[in-house]
VOGU-3710 file (C-alpha; in Angstrom, 3 decimals, decimal comma):
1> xxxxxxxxxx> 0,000/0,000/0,000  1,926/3,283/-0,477  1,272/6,187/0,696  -1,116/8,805/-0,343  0,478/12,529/0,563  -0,995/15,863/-0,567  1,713/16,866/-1,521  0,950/16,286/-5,408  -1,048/19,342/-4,982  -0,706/22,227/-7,203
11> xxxxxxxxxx> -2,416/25,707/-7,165  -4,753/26,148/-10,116  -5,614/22,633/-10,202  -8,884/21,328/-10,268  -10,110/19,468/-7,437  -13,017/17,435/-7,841  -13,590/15,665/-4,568  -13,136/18,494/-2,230  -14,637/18,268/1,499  -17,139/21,335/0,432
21> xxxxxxxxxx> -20,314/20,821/-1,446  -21,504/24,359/-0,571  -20,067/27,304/0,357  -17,628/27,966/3,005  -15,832/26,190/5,689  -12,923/24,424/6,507  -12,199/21,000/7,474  -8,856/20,084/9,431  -7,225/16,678/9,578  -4,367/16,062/11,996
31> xxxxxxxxxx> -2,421/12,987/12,941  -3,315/10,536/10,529  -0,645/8,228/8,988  -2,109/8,453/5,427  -2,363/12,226/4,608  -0,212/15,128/6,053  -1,575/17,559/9,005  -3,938/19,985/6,696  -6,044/22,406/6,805  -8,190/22,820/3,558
41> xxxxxxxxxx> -10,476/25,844/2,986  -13,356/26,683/0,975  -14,390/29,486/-0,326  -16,840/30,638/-3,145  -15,311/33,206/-5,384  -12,259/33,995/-4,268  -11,226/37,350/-4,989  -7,904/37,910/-5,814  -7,599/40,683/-2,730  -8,650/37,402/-0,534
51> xxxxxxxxxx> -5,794/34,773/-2,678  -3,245/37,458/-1,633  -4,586/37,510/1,639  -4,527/33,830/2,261  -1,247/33,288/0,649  0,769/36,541/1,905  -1,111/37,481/5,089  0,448/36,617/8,600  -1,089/33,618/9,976  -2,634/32,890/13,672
61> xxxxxxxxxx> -3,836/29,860/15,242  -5,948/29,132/18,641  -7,339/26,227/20,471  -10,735/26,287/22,865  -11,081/22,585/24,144  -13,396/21,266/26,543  -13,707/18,820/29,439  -15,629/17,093/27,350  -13,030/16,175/24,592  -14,785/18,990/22,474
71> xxxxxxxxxx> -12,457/21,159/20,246  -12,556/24,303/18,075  -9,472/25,039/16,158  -9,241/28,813/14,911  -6,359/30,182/12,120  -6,174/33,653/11,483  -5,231/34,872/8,175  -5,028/39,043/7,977  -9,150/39,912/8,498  -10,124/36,372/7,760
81> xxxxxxxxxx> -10,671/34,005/10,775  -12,139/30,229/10,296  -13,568/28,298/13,278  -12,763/24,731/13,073  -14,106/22,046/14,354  -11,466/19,213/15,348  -12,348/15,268/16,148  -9,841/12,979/16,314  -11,977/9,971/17,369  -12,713/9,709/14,202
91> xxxxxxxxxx> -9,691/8,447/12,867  -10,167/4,748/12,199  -6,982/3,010/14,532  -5,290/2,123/11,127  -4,839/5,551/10,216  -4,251/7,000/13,638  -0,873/8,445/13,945  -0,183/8,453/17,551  1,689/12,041/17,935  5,056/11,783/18,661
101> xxxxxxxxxx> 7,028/13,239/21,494  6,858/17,062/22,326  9,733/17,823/20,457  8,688/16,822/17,528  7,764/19,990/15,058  4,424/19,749/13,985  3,792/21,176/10,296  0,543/22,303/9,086  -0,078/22,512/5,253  -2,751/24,899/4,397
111> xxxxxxxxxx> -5,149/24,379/1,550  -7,499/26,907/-0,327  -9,985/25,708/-2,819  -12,731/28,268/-4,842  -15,843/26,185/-4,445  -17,539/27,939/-7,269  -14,797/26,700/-9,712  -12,841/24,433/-7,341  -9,663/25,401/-8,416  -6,461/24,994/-5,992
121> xxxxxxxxxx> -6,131/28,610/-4,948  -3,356/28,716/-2,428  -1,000/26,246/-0,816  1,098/27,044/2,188  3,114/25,520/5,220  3,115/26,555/8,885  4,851/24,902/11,381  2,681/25,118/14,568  5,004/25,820/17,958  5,358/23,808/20,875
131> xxxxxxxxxx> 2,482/25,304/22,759  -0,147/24,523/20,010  1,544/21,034/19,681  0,872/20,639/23,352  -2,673/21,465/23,412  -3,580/19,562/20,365  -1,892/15,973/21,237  -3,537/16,827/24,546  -7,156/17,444/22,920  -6,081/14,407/20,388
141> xxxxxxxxxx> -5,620/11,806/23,540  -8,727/12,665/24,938  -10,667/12,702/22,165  -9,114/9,210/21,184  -9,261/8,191/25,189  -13,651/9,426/24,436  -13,301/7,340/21,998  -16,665/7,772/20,448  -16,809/9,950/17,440  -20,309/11,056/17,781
151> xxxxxxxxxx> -20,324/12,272/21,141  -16,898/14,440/20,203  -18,979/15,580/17,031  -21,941/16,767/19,423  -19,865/18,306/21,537  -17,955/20,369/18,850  -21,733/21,165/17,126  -22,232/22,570/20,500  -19,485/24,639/20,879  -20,243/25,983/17,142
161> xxxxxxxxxx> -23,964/26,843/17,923  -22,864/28,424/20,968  -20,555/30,765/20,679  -20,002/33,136/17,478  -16,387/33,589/16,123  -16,283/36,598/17,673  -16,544/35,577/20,919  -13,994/32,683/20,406  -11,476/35,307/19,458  -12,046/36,610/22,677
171> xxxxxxxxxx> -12,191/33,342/24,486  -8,477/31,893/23,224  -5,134/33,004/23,046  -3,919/33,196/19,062  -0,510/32,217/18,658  1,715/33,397/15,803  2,643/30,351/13,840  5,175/31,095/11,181  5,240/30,064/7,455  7,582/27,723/5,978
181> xxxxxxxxxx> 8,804/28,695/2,645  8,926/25,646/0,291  11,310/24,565/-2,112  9,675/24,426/-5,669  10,201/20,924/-5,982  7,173/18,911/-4,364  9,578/15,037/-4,152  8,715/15,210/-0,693  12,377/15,161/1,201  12,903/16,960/4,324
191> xxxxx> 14,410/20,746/3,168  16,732/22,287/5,384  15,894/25,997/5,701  19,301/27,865/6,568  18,668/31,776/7,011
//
């Protein structure tokens, strides 16, 4: 079996089987064995003011988690702000990657489809620092210790039809996370970055 990675991904190509069949909304998918940590965003009619935005624009993230194994991802980018909902007890156990130690850097690849024409818009890579890494293999081993996707799920509808995205802001700390600049070549070896 190999091993499917997004990382054949191009902007301006056409994806057919994206998460959204209407309108807006992301979808995030984190420690899984057979896909890299992504976030992929919809949005109808993307404006070229909003493609710079999501490809150029500084980029925040933010966790709210519950006792309840509930959690609500939020990234940042310039005026834009997405509220995420996050359930790792979905994962079937074959494709659960159990996180690795703290030190490990977690990268996030970011994903922005047009629905309308569902063209690749943007593609970029943050690597998340150690306090978000904390908080999310900490929300991940509860949600996996719940162990029952459903109940995460109705917790997480919850939190969405509870509080507005303005009131998350207000409720979490966003943390810078910083954008790795990619190599043009997509044959999936580990780039050293020296500055």
């Amino acid at each position: 079996m190999t091993e499917q990675h997004h990382n054949h991904f191009h902007v301006g190509q056409i994806i057919e089987n994206h998460p959204f069949a209407a309108g807006d909304g992301a979808v995030l998918e984190m420690f899984r064995n057979d896909m890299t940590n992504v976030v992929f965003i919809g949005l109808e009619n993307i404006t070229e003011d909003e493609q710079q935005l999501l490809s150029q624009s500084g980029a925040e993230f933010g966790v709210l988690s519950t006792e309840n194994g509930g959690c609500l991802v939020v990234l940042k980018l310039g005026e834009l702000a997405f509220d995420i909902q996050f359930n790792a007890a979905v994962i079937p156990e074959e494709f659960f990657a159990q996180p690795a130690d703290e030190s490990t850097t977690l990268t996030l690849n970011m994903m922005a489809v047009d629905t309308r024409s569902n063209e690749m818009k943007v593609i970029r890579e943050f690597s998340l620092p150690a306090e978000i890494r904390q908080k999310m293999i900490a929300v991940v081993n509860k949600q996996r210790e719940i162990n029952d996707a459903m109940a995460v799920n109705a917790e997480n509808m919850h939190l969405l039809n509870t509080i507005s995205t303005e009131e998350l802001l207000k409720q979490i700390t966003l943390t810078q996370i910083q954008s790795v600049v990619a190599p043009s070549c997509s044959c999936g070896h580990d780039h050293h970055h020296h500055h």
